[in-house]
N, C-alpha and C positions, 0 to 999 in steps of 0.2 A: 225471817229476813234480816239481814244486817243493816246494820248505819251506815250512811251517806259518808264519807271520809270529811271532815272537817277542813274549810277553806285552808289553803296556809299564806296567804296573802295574793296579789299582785306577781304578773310575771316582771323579769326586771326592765324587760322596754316600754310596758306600762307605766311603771313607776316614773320611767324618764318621763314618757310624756303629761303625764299629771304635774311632774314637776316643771316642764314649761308651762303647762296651760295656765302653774298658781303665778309664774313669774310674768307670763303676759298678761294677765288681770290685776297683778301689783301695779305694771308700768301704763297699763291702761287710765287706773285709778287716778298715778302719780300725774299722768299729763294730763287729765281732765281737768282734776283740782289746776292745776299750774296756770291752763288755758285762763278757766274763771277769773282766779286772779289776778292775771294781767289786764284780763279785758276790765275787770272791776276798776282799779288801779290807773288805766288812760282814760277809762269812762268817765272816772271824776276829776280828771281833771282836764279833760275834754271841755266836760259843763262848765268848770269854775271860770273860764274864759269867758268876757263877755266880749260879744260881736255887736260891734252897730251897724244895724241896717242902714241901706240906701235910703236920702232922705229927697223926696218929690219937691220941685216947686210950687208953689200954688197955682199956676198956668203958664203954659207953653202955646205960644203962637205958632202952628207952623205956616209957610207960605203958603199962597192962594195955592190952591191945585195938587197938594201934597199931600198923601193919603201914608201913615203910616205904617210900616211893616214889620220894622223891630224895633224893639229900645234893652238899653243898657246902661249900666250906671258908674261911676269913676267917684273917683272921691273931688267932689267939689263940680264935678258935671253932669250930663246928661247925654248920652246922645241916642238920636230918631234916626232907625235906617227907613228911607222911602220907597213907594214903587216905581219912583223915577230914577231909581238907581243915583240916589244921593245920601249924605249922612249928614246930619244936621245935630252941631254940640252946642250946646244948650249949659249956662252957666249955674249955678245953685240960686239964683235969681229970677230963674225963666226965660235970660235972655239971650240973642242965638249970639254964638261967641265967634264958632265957624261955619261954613258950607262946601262938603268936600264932595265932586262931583265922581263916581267911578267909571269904569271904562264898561259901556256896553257891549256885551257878547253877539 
């Protein structure tokens, strides 16, 4: 029996395609690293920033009959939405500053 004929390579639109698959795994590479980077890059200096929290007062009176339903905070106040469909702004003191009534639906 004879020998098997010895490969002679690759046909040539194989070769092309090899030769994409090497340059989309280059560029795949290149934006992965990049991604990282960046994120690494605004991560640190995301952190370096320091934020101050909202700072509570030590008690809040609200009026008789007034049962809370939201709160939110501002710099320097407070304010309580109620289920009386009121908001109620509250000073860094505790004390009520305003009483804005909204419009029932």
């Amino acid at each position: 029996m004879d020998q098997a004929p010895a490969p002679e390579g690759l046909p040539p639109s194989l070769r092309f395609l090899k030769g994409l698959v090497i340059v989309l795994t280059l560029t795949m590479i290149i934006g992965v690293i990049t991604v990282v980077a960046v994120l690494v890059t605004r991560m640190q200096h995301g952190f370096s920033t320091q934020t101050t929290l909202p700072t509570l007062p030590d008690t809040i009176h609200l009026p008789d009959g007034a049962k809370p339903q939201a709160i939110t905070f501002g710099a320097g106040w407070v304010a309580v939405v109620t289920h009386d469909n009121r908001i109620l702004v509250f000073g860094s003191d505790g004390k009520l500053k305003q009483d804005v009534a909204l419009l029932a639906e």
